[in-house]
C-alpha positions as CSV (number, residue, x, y, z in Angstrom):
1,X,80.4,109.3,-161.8
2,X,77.7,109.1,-159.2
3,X,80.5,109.2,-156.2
4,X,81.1,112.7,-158.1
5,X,77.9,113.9,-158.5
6,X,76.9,113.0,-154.7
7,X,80.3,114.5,-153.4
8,X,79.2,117.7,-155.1
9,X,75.7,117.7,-154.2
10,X,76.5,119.0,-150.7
11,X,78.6,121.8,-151.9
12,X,76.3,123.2,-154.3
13,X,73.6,123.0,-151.8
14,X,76.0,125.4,-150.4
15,X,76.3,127.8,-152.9
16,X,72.3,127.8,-153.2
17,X,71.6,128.6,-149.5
18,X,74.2,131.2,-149.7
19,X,73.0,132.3,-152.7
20,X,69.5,132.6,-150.6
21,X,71.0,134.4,-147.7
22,X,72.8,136.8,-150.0
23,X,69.9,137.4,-151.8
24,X,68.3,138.6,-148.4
25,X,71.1,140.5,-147.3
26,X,71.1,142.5,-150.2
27,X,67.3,143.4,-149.6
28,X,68.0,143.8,-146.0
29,X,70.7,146.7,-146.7
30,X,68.3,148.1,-149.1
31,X,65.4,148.3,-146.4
32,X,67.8,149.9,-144.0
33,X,69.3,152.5,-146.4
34,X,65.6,153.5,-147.4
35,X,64.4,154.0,-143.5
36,X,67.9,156.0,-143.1
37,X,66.9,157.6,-145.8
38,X,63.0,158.5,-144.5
39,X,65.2,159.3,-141.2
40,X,66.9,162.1,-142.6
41,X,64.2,163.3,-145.7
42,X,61.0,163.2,-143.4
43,X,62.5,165.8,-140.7
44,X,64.2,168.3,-143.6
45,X,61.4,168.7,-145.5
46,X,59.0,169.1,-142.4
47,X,61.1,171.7,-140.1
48,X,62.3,173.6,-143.3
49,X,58.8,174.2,-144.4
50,X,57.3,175.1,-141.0
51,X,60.7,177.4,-140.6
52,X,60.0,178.9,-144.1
53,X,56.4,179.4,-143.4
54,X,57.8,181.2,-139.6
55,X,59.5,183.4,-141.8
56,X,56.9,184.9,-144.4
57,X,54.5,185.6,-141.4
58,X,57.3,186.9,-139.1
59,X,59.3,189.0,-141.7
60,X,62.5,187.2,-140.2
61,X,63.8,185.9,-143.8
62,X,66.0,183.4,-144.1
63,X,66.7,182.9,-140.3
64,X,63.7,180.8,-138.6
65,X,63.9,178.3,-142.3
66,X,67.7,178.2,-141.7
67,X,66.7,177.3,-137.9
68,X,64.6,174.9,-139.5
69,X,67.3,173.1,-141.1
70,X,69.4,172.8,-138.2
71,X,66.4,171.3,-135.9
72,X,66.1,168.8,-139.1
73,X,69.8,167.5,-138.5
74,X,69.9,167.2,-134.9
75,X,66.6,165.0,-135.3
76,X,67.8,163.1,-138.0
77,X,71.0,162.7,-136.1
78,X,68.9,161.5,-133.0
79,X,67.0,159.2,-135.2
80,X,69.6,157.8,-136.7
81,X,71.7,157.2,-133.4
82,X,68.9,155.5,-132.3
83,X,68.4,153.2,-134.9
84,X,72.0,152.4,-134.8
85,X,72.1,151.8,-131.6
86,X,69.6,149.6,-131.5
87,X,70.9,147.3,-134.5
88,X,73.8,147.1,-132.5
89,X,72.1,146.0,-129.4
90,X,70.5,143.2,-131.8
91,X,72.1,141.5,-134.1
C-alpha cells in the first residue's frame, strides 16, 4: 500500500500544479478580455460624446456623433492591434 500511495504522489502533485496553472490562466484571460474590453468602451464613449456635443453647437445632427463613432473604431482597432501584436511578440 505505501508503493501505491508513493507512485501516486507524483501524479497528483501533477494535477495540483496544473490545477494552479489553470487557475491562473483562467484569471489571465479574464484580465485580458477586461483591458480589450476598456480598449474598445473607453474610445466609444469618449469620441461619441465629444461628436454629439460637436453636433448641438454646430447644428450638424447626427453627422459629427456618427464621425465620432467611426474615430472610436479605428482607435479601438489600433489599440487592439497593438496589444495583439505585442502578446504575440511575447509569449
Amino acid at each position: 500500500m505505501d508503493t501505491q500511495n508513493k507512485q501516486a504522489l507524483p501524479q497528483q502533485r501533477i494535477k495540483e500544479d496544473g490545477n494552479k496553472n489553470a487557475g491562473g490562466n483562467y484569471w489571465s484571460a479574464f484580465g485580458l478580455a477586461l483591458e480589450l474590453g476598456w480598449h474598445i468602451a473607453i474610445p466609444l464613449v469618449i469620441l461619441a460624446v465629444i461628436g454629439r456635443l460637436a453636433d448641438k453647437t454646430l447644428n450638424t445632427s447626427p453627422w459629427l456623433f456618427l464621425l465620432g463613432i467611426l474615430a472610436s473604431i479605428a482607435v479601438s482597432v489600433y489599440l487592439i492591434y497593438r496589444k495583439v501584436k505585442n502578446i504575440l511578440n511575447n509569449p
